[in-house]
DRENPA-3360 file (N, C-alpha, C; in nm, 2 decimals, always signed):
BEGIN
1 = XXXXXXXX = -1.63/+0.16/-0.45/-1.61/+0.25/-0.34/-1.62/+0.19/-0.21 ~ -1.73/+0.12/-0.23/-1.77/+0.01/-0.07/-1.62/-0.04/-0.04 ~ -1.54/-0.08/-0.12/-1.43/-0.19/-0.09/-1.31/-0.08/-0.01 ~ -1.35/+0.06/-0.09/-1.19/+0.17/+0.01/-1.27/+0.18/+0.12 ~ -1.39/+0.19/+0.14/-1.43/+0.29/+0.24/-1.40/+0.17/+0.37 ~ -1.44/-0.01/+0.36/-1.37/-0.06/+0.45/-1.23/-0.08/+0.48 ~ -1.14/-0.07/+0.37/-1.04/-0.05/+0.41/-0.97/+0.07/+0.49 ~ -1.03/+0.19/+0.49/-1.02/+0.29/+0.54/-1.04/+0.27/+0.71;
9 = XXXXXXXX = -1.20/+0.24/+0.66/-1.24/+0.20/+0.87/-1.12/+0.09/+0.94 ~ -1.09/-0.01/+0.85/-1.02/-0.10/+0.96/-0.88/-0.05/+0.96 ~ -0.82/+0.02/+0.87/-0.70/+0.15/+0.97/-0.75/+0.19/+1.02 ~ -0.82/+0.27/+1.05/-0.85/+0.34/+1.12/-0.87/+0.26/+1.28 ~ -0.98/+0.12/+1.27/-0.97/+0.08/+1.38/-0.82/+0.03/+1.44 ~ -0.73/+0.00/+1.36/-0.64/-0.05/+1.40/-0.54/+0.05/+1.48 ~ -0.53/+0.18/+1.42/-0.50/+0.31/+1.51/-0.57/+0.29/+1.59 ~ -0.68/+0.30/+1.63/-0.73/+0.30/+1.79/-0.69/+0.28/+1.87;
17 = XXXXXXXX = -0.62/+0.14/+1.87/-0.52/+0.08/+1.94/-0.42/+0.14/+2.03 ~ -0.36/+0.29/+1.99/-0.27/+0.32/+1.99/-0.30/+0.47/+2.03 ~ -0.33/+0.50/+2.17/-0.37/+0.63/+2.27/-0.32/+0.76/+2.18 ~ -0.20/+0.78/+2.15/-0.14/+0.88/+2.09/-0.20/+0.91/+2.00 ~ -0.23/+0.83/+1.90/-0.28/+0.85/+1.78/-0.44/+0.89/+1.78 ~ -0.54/+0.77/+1.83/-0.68/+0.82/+1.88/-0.72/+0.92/+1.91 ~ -0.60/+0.99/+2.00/-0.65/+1.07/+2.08/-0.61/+1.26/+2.03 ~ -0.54/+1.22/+1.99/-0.44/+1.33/+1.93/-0.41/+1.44/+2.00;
25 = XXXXXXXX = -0.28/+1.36/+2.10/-0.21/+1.48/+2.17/-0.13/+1.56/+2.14 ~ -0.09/+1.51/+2.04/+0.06/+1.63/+1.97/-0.03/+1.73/+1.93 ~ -0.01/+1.89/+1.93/-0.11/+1.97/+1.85/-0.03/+1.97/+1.73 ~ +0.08/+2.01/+1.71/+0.12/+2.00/+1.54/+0.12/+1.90/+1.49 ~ +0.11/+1.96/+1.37/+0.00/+1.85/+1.26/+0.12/+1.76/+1.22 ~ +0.28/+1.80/+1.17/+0.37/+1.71/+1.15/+0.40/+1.60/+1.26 ~ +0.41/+1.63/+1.40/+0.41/+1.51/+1.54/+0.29/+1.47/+1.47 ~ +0.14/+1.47/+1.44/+0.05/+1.40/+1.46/+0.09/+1.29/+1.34;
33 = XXXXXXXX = +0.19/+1.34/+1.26/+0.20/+1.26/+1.13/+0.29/+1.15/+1.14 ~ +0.37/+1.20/+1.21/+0.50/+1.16/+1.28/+0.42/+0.99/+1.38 ~ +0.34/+1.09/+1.47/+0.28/+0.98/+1.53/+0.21/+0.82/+1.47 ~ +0.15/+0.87/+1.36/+0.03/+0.75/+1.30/+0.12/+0.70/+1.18 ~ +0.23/+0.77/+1.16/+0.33/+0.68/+1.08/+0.41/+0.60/+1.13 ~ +0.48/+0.61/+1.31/+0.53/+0.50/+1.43/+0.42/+0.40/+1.42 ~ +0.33/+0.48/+1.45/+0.18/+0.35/+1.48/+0.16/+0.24/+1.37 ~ +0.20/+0.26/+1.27/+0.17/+0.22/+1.14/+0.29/+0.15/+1.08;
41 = XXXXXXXX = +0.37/+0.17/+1.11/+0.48/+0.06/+1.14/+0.53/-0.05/+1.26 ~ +0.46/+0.03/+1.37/+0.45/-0.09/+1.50/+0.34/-0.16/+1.45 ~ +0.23/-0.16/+1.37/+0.13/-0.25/+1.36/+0.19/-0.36/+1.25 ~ +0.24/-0.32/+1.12/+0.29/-0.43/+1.03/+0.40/-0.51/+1.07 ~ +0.48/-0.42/+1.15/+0.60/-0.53/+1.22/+0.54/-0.67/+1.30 ~ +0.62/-0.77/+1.23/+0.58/-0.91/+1.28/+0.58/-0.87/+1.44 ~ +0.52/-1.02/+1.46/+0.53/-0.99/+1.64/+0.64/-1.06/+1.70 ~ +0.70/-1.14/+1.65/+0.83/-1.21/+1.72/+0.97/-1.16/+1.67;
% end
């Protein structure tokens, strides 16, 4: 259980990153899904 529960926190930290998502401006719940699924693909995308 220890091993999900870090994996959970460091998504989670790694959304942080990413104002929209942290903060949660969209009020509908599909945008907010919408949102941390962009986020979550701009994060595994290589950087070059």
């Amino acid at each position: 259980m220890n091993r999900n529960v870090n994996t959970v926190e460091r998504v989670i930290g790694r959304l942080k990153r990413y104002r929209a998502a942290s903060t949660r401006y969209d009020k509908l719940a599909i945008r907010y899904e919408a949102t941390i699924q962009i986020a979550i693909i701009l994060d595994l995308k290589p950087s070059s």
